[in-house]
N, C-alpha and C positions, 0 to 999 in steps of 0.2 A: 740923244744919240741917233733915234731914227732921222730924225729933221735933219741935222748935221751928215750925217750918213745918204742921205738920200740929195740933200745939194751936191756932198762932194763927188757921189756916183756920177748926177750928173754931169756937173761941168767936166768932168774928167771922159766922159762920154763922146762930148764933144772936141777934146782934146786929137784924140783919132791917133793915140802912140801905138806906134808899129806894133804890132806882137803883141797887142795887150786884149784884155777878157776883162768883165767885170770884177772887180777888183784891185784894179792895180798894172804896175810895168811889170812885164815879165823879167824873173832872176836871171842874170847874166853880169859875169865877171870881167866881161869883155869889153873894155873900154873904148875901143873903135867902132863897136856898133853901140853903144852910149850916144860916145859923140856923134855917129851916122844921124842915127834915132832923134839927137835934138837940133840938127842940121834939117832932115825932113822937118821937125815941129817950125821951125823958124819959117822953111820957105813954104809952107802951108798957110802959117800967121796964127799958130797955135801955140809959141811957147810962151807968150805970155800969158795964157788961159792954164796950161801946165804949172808956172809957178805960182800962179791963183790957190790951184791946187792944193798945191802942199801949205800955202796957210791954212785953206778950207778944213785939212784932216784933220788941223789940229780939235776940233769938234767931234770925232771919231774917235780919235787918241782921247779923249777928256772923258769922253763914253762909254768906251769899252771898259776903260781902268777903272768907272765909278762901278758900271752896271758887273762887271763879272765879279771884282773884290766884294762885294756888298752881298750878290748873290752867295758868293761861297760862305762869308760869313752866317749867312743866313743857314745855309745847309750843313754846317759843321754845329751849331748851336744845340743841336740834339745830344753831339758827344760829347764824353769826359773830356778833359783837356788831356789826359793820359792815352787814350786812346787814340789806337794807329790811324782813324778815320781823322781823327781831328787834325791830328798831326798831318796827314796826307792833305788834309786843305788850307791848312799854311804853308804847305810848299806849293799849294796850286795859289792862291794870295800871291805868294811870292810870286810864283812866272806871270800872273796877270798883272803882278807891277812894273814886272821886268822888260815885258810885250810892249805895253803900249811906249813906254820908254825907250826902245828900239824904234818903233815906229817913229817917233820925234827926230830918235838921231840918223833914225835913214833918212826922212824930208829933209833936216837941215845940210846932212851932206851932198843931198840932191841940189840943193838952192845954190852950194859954194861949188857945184860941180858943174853948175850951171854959167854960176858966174866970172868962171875962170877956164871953159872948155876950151878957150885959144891957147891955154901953155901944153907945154907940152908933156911935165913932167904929174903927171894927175892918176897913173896905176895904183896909185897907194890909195886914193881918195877913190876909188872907183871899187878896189876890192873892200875900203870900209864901208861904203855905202852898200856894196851885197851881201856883204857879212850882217849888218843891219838890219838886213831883207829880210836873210836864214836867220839869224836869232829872232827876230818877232816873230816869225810864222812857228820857229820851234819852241819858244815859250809858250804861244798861245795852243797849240795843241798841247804840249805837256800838263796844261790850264785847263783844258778841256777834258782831256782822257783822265782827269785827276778827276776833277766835278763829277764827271760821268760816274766815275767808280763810286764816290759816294754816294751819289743820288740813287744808282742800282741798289746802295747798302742801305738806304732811307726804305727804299721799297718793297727792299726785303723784311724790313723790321717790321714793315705798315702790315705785309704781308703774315707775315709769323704771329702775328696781335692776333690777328682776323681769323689765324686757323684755331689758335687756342683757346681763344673766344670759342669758338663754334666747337669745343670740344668739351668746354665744361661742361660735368652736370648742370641741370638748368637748379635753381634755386631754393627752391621746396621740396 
């Protein structure tokens, strides 16, 4: 994930898309500066490094989905299956399968958005592709703030051991 993560940072780096920070294109529903935005990438001689790109993330996308699902599984293994803790990380599993699976179908609607920016008729394909954007980024936080909450409840448990511990009489 890091290797795949750190080519696609770069090349994307070098891409030089309007608006953009590390990470990514900036969210917008607005399909004339879309188009504006890969009319600049063209007369720069960048948009074919831009749809580089979006094959590249698929190594991100493969990444994220292994590394955070495997994690959480790892961090729910402490609870019952009954319990709210375990229960709250399969719903966090679930938005990390969700996430990276948006992230796919935003690149590939980028690629057809790409490859058809001379019609005219492309608003639909433009608000699916940000919708794409907002659901990956809101699973993956929901994914996060989910993890988080468990792993605070991991370190409370670790915590709670180590005070009772030190509160038993000693042995003899």
């Amino acid at each position: 994930m890091m290797l795949g993560g750190l080519t696609t940072e770069s090349a994307f780096s070098k891409v030089n898309y309007p608006g953009s920070d590390f990470g990514g294109v900036p969210l917008t529903f607005d399909l004339q500066l879309k188009q504006e935005n890969l009319s600049i990438l063209e007369r720069q001689g960048t948009l074919d490094l831009f749809v580089t790109v979006q094959y590249l993330d698929v190594g991100i996308i493969i990444g994220t989905l292994l590394f955070f699902t495997f994690l959480t599984l790892l961090i729910i293994k402490p609870f019952e299956q009954k319990s709210v803790f375990h229960k709250t990380g399969i719903v966090a599993i679930a938005s990390f399968l969700i996430a990276p699976t948006m992230d796919a179908l935003e690149n590939i609607s980028m690629l057809i958005l790409i490859a058809f920016r001379d019609q005219k008729d492309l608003l639909w394909l433009s608000f699916l592709n940000s919708g794409f954007t907002l659901g990956k980024m809101t699973f993956f936080y929901i994914g996060w703030i989910l993890a988080g909450i468990i792993i605070f409840s991991l370190l409370y448990r670790l915590c709670r051991r180590i005070i009772d511990k030190q509160n038993e009489p000693p042995p003899f």
